[in-house]
Structure formats: structure tokens, C-alpha cells
C-alpha positions as CSV (number, residue, x, y, z in Angstrom):
1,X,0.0,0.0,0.0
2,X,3.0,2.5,0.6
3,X,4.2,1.7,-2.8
4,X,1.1,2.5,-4.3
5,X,0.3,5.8,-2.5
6,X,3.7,6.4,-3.4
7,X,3.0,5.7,-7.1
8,X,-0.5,7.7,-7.2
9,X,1.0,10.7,-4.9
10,X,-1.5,10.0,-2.7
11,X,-1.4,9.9,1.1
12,X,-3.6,7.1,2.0
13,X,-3.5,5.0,5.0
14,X,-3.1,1.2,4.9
15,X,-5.6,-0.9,6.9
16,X,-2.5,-2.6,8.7
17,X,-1.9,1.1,9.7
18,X,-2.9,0.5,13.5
19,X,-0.9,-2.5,14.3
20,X,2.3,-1.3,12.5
21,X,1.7,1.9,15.2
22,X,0.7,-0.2,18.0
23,X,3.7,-1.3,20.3
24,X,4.2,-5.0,20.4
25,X,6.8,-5.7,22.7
26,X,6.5,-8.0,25.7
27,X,7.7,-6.9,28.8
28,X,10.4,-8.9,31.1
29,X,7.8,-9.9,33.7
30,X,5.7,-11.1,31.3
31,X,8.3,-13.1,29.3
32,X,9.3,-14.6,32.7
33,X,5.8,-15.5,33.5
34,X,5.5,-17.4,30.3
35,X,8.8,-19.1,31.1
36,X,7.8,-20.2,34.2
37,X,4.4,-21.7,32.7
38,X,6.4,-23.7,29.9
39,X,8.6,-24.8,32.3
40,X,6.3,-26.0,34.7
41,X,4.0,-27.8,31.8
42,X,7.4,-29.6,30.2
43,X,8.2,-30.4,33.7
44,X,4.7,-32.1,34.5
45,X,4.6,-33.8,31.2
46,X,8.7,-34.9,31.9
47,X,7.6,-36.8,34.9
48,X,4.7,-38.4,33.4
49,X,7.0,-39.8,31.0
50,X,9.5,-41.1,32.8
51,X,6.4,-42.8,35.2
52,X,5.5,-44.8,32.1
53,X,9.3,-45.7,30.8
54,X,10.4,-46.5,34.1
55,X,7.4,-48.4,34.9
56,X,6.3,-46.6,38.2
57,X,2.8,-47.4,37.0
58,X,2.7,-50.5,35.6
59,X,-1.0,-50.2,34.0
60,X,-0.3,-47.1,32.5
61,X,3.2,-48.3,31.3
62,X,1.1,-51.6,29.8
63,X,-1.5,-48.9,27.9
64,X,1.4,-47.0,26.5
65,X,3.5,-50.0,25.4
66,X,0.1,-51.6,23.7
67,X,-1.0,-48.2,22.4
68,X,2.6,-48.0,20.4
69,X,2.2,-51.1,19.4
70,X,-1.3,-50.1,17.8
71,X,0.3,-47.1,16.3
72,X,3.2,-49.6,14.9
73,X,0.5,-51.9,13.1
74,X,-1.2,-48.6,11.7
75,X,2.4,-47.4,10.5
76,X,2.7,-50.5,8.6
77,X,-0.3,-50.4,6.7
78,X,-0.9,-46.7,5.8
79,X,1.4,-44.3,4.4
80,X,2.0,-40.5,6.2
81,X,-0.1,-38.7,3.6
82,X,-2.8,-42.0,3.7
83,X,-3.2,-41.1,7.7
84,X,-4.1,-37.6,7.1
85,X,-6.5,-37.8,4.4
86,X,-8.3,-40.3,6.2
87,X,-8.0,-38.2,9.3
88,X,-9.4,-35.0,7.5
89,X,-12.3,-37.0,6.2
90,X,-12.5,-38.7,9.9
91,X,-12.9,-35.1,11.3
92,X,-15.4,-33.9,8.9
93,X,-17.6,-36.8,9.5
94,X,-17.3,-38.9,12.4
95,X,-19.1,-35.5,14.0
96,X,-22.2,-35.6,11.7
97,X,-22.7,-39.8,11.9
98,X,-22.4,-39.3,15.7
99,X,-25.3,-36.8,15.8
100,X,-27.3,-39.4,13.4
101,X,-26.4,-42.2,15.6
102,X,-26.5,-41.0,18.6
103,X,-28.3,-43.8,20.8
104,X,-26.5,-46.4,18.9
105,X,-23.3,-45.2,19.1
106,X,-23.8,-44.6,22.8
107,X,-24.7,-48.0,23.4
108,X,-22.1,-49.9,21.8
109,X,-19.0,-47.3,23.7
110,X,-20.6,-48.6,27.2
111,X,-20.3,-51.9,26.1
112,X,-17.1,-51.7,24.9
113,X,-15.9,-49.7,27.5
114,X,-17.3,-52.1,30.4
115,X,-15.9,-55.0,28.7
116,X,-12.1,-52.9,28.2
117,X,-12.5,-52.3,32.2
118,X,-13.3,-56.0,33.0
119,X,-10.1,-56.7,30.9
120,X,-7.9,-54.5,32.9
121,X,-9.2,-55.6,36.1
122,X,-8.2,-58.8,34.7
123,X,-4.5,-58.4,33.5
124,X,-3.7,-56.1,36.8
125,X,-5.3,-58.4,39.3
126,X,-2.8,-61.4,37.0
127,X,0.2,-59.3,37.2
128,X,0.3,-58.1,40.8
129,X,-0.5,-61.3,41.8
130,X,2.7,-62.4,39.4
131,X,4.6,-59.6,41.3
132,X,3.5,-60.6,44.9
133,X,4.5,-64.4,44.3
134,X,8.0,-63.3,43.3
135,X,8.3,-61.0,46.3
136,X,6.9,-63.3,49.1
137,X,9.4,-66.0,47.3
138,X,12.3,-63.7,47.8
């Protein structure tokens, strides 16, 4: 626009005019605030992930270790590009059949869900008595 008024010897103003006058600067306490709050949140997620490599929690670490090996068996099958075209057409959709489905979908998660829950009662009630064997043994 400044070429163009400069062009038609005009003085016109550009509609960007306001934020190129405004003052955009953060100021130290700010900046440090924001540090603090990244720091904080990479801290929290840090220890997360070093509960579930270091097996503090074994359930959770059993989840992750099952939920890369999902994402390994996807990674096989589909190419990058693949994934995100069927994700795009996943996010336009998925919403609209859920609203049409409603009842039917709702039915079929509690199911799922409650049989998922019955399975991991299952596996952690086998593997801490597994654990508690080896330590009464010891």
C-alpha cells in the first residue's frame, strides 16, 4: 500500500496502519511469567514420561507399550499422507454420523468400555499377583 500511494502521490492510509503503530513488545515480567508456565508444563509432562518408561505405574506403562504397538501396526499399513487424508475425512464426518447415531453409538461405547474395564481388572489383578508371588518368594 506505501508503494502505491507512493506511485498515485497519494497519502492514504493502509488498513494494517494501526498494528504497524501499535507497540508490540513483551515486557520482562511477562516473558518470565511465560517461562515459568512452559517450564512448569514440560516439567509435569517430563515426569509423566518417565512414570511410564520407568514403569512406576505399571498399567499405565502396559497402555502406552500396547497403544505404540497399535500405532506400529497402523504405520505398517498406511502411508503419512494416507493417515491424514483419512484423518481430514474422519474429522469432517465422524461429527455428523455421531449426531445421526446418537443412541446407537452410545450404546455400543458402554459396552465396549465395560468390557475394556473388566479386561484390565483382569491383566492387573494377574500381574500383581505375578509380582506378589515373586516378592513373598524372595
Amino acid at each position: 500500500m506505501t508503494v502505491i500511494s507512493a506511485l498515485q502521490k497519494t497519502d492514504s492510509r493502509t488498513s494494517y496502519q494501526s498494528f504497524i503503530e501499535k507497540n508490540m513488545t513483551i515486557s520482562p515480567e511477562k516473558a518470565r511469567g511465560i517461562g515459568e508456565a512452559i517450564g512448569n508444563k514440560m516439567n509435569t509432562v517430563l515426569m509423566k514420561v518417565s512414570k511410564l518408561f520407568l514403569v512406576e505405574d505399571t498399567m499405565a506403562s502396559i497402555k502406552f507399550g500396547i497403544f505404540l504397538w497399535f500405532l506400529s501396526c497402523v504405520g505398517k499399513w498406511f502411508d503419512t499422507i494416507t493417515l491424514f487424508m483419512i484423518g481430514t475425512v474422519m474429522l469432517f464426518s465422524l461429527p455428523r454420523l455421531y449426531e445421526d447415531n446418537q443412541k446407537q453409538v452410545d450404546e455400543i461405547l458402554h459396552k465396549v468400555s465395560e468390557k475394556l474395564h473388566q479386561c484390565f481388572i483382569m491383566v492387573k489383578t494377574k500381574l500383581e499377583s505375578r509380582f506378589y508371588q515373586k516378592e513373598k518368594t524372595t
